[in-house]
N, C-alpha and C positions, 0 to 999 in steps of 0.2 A: 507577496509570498510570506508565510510563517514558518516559523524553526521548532518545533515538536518534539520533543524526543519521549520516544515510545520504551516501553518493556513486552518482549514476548516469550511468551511458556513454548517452547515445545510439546507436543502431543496437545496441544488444549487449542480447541476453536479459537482464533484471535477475531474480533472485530472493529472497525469502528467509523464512527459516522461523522462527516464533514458537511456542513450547513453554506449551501453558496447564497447568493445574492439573490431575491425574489425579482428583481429589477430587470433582470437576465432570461433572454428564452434559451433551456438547454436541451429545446428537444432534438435528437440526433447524436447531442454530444457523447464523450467516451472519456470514460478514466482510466490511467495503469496507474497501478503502485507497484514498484520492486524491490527487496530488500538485498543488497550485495557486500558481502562479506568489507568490513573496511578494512582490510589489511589489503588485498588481492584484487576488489573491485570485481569479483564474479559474482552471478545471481546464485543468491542463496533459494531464493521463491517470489513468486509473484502473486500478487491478492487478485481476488475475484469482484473486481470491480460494478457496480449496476449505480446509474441515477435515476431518481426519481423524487418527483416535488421539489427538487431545487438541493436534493442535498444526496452526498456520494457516499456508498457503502461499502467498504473495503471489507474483505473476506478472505483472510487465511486458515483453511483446512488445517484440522489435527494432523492429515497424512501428509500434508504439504509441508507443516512445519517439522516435521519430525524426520524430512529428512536433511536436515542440516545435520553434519556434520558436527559432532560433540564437541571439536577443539575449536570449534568457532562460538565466540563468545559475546562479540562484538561488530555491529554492524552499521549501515547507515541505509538509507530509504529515500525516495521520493514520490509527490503523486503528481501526474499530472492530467490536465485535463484537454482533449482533442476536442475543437471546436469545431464544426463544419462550415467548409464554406460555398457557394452556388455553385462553382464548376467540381464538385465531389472531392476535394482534399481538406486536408485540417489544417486547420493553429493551432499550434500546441503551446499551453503555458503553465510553467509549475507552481503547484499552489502552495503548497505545503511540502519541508523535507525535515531531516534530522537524524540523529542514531537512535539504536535501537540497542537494547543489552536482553542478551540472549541466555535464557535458564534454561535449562536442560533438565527436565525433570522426568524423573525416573520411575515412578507408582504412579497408583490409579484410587489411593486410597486416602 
């Protein structure tokens, strides 16, 4: 697992991309990433997870991040990843976690 800590804009597309192991067959596999307020531990939003070729792409929405709440400034995240196994349940392991500081930005110009 690694410790990352991330910045995200409100109102702005967030992305980003995590490079797993070629070693690894992921086909089936599943990511979440959630970002929860760290004062409260409640989900602020959840990214739009997809893999492919061995590496995950997290995807937070303008409209998603915009609705956090302005006095939340400060957050924390994790991703993790669902493995599948023969009789249709997963392993889950996390791969990556960390805070997040949170800009609220106001224009579009």
């Amino acid at each position: 697992m690694k410790v990352i800590n991330e910045v995200l804009h409100t109102s702005s597309d967030w992305y980003k991309k995590y490079i797993l192991s070629p070693k690894i067959n992921f086909d089936g596999a599943k990511a979440v990433m959630k970002i929860r307020d760290s004062k409260t531990d409640i989900v602020l939003c959840e990214a739009t997870c997809t893999i492919s070729n061995n590496t995950i792409t997290a995807h937070i929405s303008w409209e998603e991040s915009s609705k956090i709440p302005r006095n939340v400034t400060r957050g924390v995240y994790d991703l993790f990843i669902l493995l599948p196994l023969k009789n249709g349940e997963y392993i889950k392991h996390k791969l990556v976690m960390g805070d997040v500081k949170i800009i609220h930005d106001v224009s579009l110009h």
